[in-house]
SELO-491032 format. One record per residue (C-alpha): residue number from 1; x, y, z. Coordinates in Angstrom, 3 decimals. Example, Ala and Ser with C-alpha at 12.3 -4.5 7.8 and 13.67 -1.06 7.14 Angstrom:
SELO-491032
R   num         c1         c2         c3
R     1     12.300     -4.500      7.800
R     2     13.670     -1.060      7.140
This chain:
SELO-491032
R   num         c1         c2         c3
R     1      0.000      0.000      0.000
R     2      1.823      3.163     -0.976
R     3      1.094      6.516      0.133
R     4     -1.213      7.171     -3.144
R     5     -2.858      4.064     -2.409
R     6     -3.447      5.714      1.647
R     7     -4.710      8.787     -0.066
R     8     -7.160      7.012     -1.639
R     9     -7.934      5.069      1.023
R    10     -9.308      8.916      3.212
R    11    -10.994     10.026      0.442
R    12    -13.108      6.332      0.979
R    13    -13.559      6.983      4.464
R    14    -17.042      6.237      5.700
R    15    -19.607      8.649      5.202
R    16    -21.080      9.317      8.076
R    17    -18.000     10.086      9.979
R    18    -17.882     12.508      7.437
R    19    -19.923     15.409      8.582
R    20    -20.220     18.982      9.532
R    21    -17.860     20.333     12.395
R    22    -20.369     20.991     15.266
R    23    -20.576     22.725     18.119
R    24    -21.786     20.425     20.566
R    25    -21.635     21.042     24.879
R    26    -21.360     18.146     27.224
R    27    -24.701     16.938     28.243
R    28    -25.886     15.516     31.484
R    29    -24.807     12.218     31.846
R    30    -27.548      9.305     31.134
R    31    -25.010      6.069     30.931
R    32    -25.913      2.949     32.095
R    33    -22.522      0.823     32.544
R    34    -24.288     -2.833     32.269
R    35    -21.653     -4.726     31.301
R    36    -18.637     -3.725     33.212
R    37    -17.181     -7.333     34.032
R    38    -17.009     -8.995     31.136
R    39    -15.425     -5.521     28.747
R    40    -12.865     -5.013     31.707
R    41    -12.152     -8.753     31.369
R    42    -11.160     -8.479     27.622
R    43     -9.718     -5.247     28.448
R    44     -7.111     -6.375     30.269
R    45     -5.749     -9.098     27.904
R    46     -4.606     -6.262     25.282
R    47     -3.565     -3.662     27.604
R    48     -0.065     -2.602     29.158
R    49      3.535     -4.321     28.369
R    50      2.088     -7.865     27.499
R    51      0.161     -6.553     24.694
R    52      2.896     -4.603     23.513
R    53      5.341     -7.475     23.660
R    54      3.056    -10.291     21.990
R    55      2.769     -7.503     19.230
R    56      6.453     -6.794     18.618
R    57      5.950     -3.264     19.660
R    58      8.026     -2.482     22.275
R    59     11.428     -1.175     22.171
R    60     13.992     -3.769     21.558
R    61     11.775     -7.188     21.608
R    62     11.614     -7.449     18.276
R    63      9.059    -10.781     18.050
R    64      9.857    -12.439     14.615
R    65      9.614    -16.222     13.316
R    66      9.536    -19.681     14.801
R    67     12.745    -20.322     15.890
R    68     12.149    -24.200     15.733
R    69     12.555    -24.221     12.157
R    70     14.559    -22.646      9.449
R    71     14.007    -20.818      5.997
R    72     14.292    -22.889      2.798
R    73     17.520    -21.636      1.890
R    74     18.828    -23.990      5.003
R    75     18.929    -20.039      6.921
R    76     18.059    -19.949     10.613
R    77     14.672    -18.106     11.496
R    78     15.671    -16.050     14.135
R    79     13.319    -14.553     17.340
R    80     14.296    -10.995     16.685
R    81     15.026     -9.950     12.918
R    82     17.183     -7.366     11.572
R    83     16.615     -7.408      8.003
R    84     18.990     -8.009      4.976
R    85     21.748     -5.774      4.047
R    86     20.086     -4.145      0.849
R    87     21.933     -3.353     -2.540
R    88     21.845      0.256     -3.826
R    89     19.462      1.751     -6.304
R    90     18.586      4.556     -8.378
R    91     15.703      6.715     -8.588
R    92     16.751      8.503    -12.261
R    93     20.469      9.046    -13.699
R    94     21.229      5.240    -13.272
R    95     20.950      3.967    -17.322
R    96     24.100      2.631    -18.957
R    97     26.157      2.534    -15.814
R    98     28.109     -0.117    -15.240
R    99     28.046     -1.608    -11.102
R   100     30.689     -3.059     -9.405
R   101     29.487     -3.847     -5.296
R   102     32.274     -5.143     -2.271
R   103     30.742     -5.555      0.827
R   104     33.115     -6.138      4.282
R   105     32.018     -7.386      7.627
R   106     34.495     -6.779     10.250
R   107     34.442     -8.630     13.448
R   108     37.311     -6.442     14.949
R   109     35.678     -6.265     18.694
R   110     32.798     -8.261     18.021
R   111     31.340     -9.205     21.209
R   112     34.020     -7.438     23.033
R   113     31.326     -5.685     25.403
R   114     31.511     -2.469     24.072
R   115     27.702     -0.841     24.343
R   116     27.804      1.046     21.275
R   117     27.604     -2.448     19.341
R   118     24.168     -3.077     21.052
R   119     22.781     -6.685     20.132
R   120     25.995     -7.625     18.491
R   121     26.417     -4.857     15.822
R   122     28.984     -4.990     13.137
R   123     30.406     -2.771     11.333
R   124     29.844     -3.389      7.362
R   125     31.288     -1.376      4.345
R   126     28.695     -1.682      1.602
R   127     30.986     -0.122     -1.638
R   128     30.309      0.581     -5.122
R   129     32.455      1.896     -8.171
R   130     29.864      3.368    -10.300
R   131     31.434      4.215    -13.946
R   132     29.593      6.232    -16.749
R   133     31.271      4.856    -19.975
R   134     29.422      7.528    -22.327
R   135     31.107     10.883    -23.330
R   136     28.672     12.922    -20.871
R   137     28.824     13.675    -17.362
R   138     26.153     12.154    -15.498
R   139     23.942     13.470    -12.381
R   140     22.464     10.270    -10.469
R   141     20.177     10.250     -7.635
R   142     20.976      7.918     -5.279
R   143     18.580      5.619     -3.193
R   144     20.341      3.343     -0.222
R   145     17.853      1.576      1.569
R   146     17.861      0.143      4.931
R   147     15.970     -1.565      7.818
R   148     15.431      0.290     10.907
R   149     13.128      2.225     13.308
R   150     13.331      5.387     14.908
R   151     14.407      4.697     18.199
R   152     17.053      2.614     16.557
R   153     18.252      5.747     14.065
R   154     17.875      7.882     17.453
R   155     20.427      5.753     19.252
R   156     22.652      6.804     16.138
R   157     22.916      2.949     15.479
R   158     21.338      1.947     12.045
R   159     21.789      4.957      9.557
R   160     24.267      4.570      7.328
R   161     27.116      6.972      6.277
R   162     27.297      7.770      2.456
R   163     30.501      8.815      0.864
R   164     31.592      9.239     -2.729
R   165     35.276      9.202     -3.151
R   166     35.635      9.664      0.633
R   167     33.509     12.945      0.926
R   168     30.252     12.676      2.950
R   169     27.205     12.768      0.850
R   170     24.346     15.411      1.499
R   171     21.399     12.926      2.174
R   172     17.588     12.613      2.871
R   173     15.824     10.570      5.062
R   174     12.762      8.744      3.997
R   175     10.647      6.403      5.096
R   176      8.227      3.686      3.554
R   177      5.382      2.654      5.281
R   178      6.228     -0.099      8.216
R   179      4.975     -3.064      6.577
R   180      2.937     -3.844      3.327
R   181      2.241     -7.202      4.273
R   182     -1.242     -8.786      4.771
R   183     -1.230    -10.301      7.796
R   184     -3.784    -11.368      9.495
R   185     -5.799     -8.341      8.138
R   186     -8.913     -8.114      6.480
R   187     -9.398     -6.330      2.944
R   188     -5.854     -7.391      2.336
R   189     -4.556     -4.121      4.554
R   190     -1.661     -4.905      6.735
R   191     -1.282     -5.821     10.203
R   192      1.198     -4.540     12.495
R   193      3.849     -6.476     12.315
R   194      7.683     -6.045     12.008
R   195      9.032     -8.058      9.136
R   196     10.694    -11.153     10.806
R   197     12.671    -12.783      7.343
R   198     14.342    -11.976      4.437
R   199     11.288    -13.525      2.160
R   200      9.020    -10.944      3.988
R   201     11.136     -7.792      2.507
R   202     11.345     -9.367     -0.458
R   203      7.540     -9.496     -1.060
R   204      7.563     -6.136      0.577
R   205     10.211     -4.932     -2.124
R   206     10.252     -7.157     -5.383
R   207      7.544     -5.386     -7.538
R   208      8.269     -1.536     -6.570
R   209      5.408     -0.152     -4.755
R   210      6.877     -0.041     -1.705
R   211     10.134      2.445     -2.548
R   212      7.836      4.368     -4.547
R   213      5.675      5.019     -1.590
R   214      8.480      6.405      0.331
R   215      9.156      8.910     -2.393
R   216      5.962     10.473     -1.915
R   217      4.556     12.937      0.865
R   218      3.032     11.958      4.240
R   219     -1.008     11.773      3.407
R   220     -2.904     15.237      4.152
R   221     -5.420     14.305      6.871
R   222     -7.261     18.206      6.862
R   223     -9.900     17.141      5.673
R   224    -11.542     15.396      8.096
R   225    -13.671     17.148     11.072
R   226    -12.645     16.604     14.627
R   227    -14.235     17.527     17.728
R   228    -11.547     17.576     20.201
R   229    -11.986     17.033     23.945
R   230     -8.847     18.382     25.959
R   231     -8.184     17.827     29.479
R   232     -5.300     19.590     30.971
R   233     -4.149     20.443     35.072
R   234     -5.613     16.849     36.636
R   235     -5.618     16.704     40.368
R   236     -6.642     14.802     43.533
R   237     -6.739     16.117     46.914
R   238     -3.394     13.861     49.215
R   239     -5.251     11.128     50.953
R   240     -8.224     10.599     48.319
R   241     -8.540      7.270     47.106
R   242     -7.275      5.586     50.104
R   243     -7.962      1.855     49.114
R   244     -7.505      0.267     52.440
R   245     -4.418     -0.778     52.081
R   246     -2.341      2.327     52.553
R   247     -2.247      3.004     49.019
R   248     -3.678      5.539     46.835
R   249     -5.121      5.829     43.134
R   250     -7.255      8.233     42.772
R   251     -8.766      8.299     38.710
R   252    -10.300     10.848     36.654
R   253    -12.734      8.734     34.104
R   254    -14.276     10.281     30.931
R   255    -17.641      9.025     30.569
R   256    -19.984      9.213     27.026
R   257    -22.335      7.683     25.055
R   258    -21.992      7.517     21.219
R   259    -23.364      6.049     18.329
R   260    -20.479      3.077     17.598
R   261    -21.458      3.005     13.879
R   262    -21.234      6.939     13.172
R   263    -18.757      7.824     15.890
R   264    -15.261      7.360     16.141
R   265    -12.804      7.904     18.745
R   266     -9.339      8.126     19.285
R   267     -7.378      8.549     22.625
R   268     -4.365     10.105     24.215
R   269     -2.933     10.009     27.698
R   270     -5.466      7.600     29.174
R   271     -4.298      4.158     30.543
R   272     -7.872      2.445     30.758
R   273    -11.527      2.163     29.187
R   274    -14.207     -0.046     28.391
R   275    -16.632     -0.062     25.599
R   276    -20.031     -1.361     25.476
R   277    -21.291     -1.283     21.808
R   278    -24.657     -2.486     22.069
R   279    -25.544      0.252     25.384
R   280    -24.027      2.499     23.210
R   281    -21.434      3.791     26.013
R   282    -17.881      4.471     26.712
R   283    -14.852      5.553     29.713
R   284    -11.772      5.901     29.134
R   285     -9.762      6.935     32.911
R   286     -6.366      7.600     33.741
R   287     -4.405      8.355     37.303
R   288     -4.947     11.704     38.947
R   289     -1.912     13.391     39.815
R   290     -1.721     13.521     43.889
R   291      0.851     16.215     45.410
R   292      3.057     14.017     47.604
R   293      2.193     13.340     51.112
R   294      4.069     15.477     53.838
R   295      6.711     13.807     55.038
R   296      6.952     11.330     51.834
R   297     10.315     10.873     48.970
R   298      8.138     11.685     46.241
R   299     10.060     14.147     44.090
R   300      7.471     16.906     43.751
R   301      8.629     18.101     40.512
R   302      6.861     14.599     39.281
R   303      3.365     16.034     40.558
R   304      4.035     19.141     38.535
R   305      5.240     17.295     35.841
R   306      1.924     15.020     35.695
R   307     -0.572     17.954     35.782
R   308      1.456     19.380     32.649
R   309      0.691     16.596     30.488
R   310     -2.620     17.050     28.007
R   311     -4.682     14.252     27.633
R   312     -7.338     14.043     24.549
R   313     -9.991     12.522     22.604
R   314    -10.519     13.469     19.465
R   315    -14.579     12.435     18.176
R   316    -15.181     12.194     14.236
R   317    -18.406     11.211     12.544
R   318    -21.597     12.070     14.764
R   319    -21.386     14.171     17.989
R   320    -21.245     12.315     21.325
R   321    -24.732     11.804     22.721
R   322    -22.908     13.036     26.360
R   323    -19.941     13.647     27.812
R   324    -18.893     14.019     31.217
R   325    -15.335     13.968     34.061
R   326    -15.984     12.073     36.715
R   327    -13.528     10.941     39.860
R   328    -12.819      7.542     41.296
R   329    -11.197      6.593     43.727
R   330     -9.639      3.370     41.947
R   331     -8.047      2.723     38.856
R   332    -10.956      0.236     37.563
R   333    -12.610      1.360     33.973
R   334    -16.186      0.554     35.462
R   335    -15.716      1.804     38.982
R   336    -18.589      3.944     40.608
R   337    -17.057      5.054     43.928
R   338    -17.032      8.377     42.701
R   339    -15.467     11.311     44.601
R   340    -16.578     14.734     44.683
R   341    -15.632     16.714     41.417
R   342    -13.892     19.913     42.326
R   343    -13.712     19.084     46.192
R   344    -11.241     15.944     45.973
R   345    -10.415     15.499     42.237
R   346    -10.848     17.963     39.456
R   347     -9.148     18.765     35.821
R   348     -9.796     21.095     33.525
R   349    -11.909     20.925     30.075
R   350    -11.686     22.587     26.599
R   351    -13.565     21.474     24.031
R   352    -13.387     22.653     20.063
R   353    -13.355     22.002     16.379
R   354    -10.585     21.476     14.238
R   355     -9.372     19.015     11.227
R   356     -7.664     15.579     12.120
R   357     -4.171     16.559     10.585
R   358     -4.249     20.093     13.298
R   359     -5.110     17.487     16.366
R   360     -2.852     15.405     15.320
R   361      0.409     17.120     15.044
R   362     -0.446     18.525     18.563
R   363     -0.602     14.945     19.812
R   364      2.477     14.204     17.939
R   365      4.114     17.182     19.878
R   366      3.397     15.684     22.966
R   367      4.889     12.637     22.136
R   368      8.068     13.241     20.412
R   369      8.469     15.929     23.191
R   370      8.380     13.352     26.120
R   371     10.232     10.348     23.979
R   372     13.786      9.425     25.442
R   373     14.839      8.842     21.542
R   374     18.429      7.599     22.898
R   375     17.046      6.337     26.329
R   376     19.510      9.004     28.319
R   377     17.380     11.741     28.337
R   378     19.192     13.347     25.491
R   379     17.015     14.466     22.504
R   380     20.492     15.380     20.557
R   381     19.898     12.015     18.227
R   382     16.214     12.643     17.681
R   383     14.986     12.333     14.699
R   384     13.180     14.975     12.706
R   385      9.629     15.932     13.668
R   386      7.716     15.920     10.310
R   387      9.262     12.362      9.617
R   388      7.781     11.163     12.918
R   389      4.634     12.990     12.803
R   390      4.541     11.191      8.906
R   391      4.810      7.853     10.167
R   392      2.298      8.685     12.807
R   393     -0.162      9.262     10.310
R   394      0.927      6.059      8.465
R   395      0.183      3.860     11.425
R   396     -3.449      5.430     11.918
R   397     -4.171      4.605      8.471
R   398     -3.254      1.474      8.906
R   399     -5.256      0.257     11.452
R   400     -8.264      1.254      9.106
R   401    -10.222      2.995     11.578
R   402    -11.411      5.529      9.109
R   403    -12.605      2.664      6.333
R   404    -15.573      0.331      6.485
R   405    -15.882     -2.673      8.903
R   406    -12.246     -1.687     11.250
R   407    -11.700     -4.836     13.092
R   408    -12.905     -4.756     16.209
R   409     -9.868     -4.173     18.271
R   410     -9.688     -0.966     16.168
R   411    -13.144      0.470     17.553
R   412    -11.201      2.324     20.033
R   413     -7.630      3.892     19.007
R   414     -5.014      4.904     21.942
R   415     -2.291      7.110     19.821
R   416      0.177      6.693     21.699
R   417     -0.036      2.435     21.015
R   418      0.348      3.307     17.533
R   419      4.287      2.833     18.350
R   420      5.633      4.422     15.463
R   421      9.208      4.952     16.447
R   422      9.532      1.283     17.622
R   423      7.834     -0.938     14.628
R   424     10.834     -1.581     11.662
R   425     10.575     -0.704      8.254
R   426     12.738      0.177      5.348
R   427     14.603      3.453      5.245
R   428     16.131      5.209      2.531
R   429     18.948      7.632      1.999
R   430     18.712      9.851     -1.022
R   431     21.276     11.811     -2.487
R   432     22.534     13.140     -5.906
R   433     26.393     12.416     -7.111
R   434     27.399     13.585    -10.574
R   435     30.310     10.651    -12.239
R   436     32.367     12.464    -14.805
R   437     32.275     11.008    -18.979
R   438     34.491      7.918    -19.075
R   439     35.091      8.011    -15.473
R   440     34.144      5.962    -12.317
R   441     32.834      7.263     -8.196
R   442     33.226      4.747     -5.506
R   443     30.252      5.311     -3.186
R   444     30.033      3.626      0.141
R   445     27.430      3.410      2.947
R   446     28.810      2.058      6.011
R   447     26.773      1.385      9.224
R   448     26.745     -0.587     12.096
R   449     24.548     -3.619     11.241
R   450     22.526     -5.489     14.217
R   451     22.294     -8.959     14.354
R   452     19.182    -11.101     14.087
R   453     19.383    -13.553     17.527
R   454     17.456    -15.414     19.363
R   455     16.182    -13.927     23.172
R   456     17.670    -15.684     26.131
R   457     14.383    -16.576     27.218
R   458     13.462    -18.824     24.530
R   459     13.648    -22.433     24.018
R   460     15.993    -21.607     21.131
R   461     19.396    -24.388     20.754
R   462     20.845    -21.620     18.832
R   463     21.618    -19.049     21.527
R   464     25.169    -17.388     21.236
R   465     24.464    -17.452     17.364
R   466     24.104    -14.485     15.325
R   467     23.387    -14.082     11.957
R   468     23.481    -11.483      9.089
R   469     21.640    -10.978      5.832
R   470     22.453     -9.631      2.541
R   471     20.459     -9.752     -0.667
R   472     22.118     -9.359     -4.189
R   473     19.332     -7.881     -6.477
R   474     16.073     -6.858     -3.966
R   475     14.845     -3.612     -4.631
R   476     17.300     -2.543     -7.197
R   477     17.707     -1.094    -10.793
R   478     21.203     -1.705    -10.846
R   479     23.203     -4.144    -13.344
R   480     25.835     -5.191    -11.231
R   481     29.190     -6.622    -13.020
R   482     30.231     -7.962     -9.792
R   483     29.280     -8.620     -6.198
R   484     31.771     -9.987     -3.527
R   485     32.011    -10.114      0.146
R   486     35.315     -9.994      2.426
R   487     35.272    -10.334      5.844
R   488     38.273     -9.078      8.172
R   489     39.635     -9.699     11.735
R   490     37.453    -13.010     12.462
R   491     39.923    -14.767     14.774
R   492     37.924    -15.875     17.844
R   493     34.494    -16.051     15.821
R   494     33.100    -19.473     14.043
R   495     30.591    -20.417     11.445
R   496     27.748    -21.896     12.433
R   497     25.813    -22.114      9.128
R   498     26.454    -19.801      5.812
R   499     26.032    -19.938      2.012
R   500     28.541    -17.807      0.954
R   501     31.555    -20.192      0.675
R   502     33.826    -18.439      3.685
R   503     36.479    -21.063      4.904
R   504     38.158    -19.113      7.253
R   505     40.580    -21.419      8.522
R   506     42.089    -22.062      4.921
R   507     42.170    -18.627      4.322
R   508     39.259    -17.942      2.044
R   509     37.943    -14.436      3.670
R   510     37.368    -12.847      0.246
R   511     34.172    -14.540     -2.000
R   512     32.115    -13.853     -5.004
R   513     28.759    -14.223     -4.927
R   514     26.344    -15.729     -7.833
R   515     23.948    -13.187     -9.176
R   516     21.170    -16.196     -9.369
R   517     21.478    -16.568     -5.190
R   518     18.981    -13.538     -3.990
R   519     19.855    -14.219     -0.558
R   520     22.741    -14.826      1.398
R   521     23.614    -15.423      5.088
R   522     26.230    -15.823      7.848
R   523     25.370    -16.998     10.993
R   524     28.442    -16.611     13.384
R   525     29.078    -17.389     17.200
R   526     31.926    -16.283     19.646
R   527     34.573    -19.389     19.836
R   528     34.802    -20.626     23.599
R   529     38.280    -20.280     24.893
R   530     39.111    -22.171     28.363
């Protein structure tokens, strides 16, 4: 699904969440929470880090394949997937070139300890001597793709350099859409899901679509009416929401009723809700911020930091039926031991009209404001708003919330669980280099490549084993003369399976690699030394 095909995909949204921006003000409440029991029941399966780690969302637990078997190419399929090295392409400029690649892995350190090679990185020189045999000087643009996420380019890990001749290239970012793959979707839109083997970028890559996506802009989302509900300085009084116990958790709930079929709602800030489609009725809660106790270690600056963050909903389609804050003195979605509103808990309310691209770049803000990008507090490696905020977008289109018949985990969209800086995709560096008439430019991208693995906790019999990916022809436009592989400083490392032809210990370091093989591997462990 490229970016056209997204665009298309707005202009299909549903009608009748298609309406007139209205002014609407919060009526009295008339919800009747029936069904509590069994929505906080299913509400809890999806919610908190076990729903973002059977997903593959979070940060560094990458899920991928089945690590009991292996791909047909005799390839292990690893728990945690780091994509192929990928060969360079050309976006115009690139006809009648002739292509020669060398590609180096150098295991100088590897496994040494040292942090910046998180999860086994190694360093790899991807070269090319481009030559233009005609008698005119020719202007290429450049496309190097690669497979990362954000939080990965953040930590200043997975972009490669580009060089021609030894300068630095001037280069663009951009970024396709996390996955094209139908997975476990309906309508054939993707699920998502994190690529977890080389056959699943190549049916990603192979027929085009997906690079061409990544040339084109970020979908324009303006166009469709919000009614934004924004609740800003939460509070509870110290002591409120005593639960017995000595402990304290005090909730602010937003309570409404709404017409599931015409009304849609997405969420940020909260940490609970239930749903009740057939009453008709909604709440969505999160924790009140409580001022610490006298006496207590509670840094206050985290109070003050609480009541600064915004929470929202943003309603499209139909207006809510009603719309209410209510306190609670517990943290559970259908809980009715209210506390007094102003008295013990309060927060206040703003409510207004804008257009869903406005709402969500505020959101988006938020989020890239308060995101540790290189987990150290530091936002000197973050990456650049409007390519965040893009692939924002991307995942909300993706869940096809705004289409016909959303599955029905989609109903209800928290923004923040769209995870857009965590889930992998490919990456692209563009950039323009101009090869003299009869003459040839070495260009190199060089980056520190992770290794696909296997998590300690499995039940894998390959732990300790590492492996590394390259394709020869995926994704590119490029005639390549020749393609070979060298890798450097290996003493202390062993082969555990590979189809490249490396015999280390007779001295072959340095292969060539057949054109007809698309993929190749090296799966590697640290010898054991008594």
């Amino acid at each position: 699904m490229t970016r056209e095909m997204l665009y298309d995909a707005i202009t299909e949204v549903r009608d009748e969440l298609i309406v007139e921006a209205i002014e609407t003000t919060p009526a009295k409440s008339k919800l009747r929470w029936l069904k509590f029991g069994s929505i906080a029941a299913s509400f809890a399966v999806v919610v908190g880090l076990g729903a973002g780690v059977l997903s593959g969302k979070i940060p560094w637990l990458r899920i991928g394949g089945n690590t009991a078997g292996g791909g047909a190419d005799g390839s292990m399929v690893f728990d945690s997937y780091a994509g192929p090295v990928f060969p360079l392409t050309t976006v115009e400029g690139g006809d009648g070139l002739t292509v020669e690649r060398a590609i180096t892995y150098d295991f100088e350190g590897w496994m040494a300890g040292d942090f910046n090679r998180r999860y086994y990185g190694l360093p790899v020189t991807d070269s090319y001597t481009l030559t233009n045999p005609t008698g005119e000087d020719k202007t290429v643009t450049l496309l190097y793709p690669f497979a990362a996420d954000l939080f990965e380019l953040g930590l200043g890990k997975r972009r490669p350099t580009l060089t021609a001749d030894g300068m630095e290239l001037q280069t663009a970012l951009l970024a396709g859409q996390y996955s094209d793959l139908t997975v476990g979707r309906p309508g054939g839109l993707p699920s998502l899901h994190s690529p977890d083997s080389w056959e699943e970028y190549r049916e990603l890559l192979s027929d085009g679509r997906y690079q061409a996506g990544a040339l084109e802009e970020w979908p324009d989302l303006s166009g469709v009416p919000v009614t934004v509900y924004e609740i800003t300085n939460p509070w509870a009084e110290p002591g409120v929401g005593n639960k017995g116990d000595g402990s304290y958790n005090p909730n602010i709930h937003a309570e409404m009723e709404l017409n599931y079929d015409k009304t849609t709602v997405l969420s940020y800030g909260f940490n609970s809700y239930c749903r009740d489609p057939d009453g008709g009725t909604a709440r969505l809660g999160f924790n009140a911020p409580q001022p610490p106790a006298e006496g207590s270690s509670k840094d206050p600056s985290i109070y003050e930091r609480e009541r600064a963050e915004r929470r929202y909903l943003l309603v499209i389609g139909e207006p809510l039926d009603s719309f209410r804050l209510v306190g609670v003195s517990t943290g559970a979605p259908e809980s009715t031991d209210y506390l007094e509103w102003g008295v013990d808990i309060g927060a206040d309310l703003r409510q207004y009209e804008t257009d869903l691209d406005s709402v969500l770049r505020t959101v988006a803000e938020q989020g890239y404001g308060t995101t540790d990008w290189n987990h150290y507090g530091s936002m000197a490696d973050a990456p650049d708003f409007e390519l965040y905020f893009g692939m924002m977008k991307d995942c909300l289109l993706d869940t096809g919330i705004l289409l016909d018949d959303p599955e029905a985990r989609y109903d209800f969209i928290w923004l923040e669980d769209l995870y857009p800086e965590v889930i992998q995709r490919v990456f692209y560096l563009k950039a323009e280099v101009t090869i003299p008439a009869g003459a040839s430019v070495t260009v190199e991208a060089r980056m520190m490549k992770e290794a696909s693995f296997d998590y300690d906790c499995s039940s894998s019999k390959n732990k300790g084993v590492y492996g590394y990916d390259l394709v020869t022809k995926l994704g590119t436009n490029l005639e390549f003369t020749a393609q070979t592989v060298k890798a450097v400083n290996t003493d202390g490392v062993e082969i555990v399976r590979q189809n490249f032809g490396f015999d280390w210990e007779n001295g072959v370091d340095t292969v060539t690699l057949d054109p007809a093989v698309e993929h190749y591997y090296l799966e590697v462990r640290r010898i054991k030394t008594k």
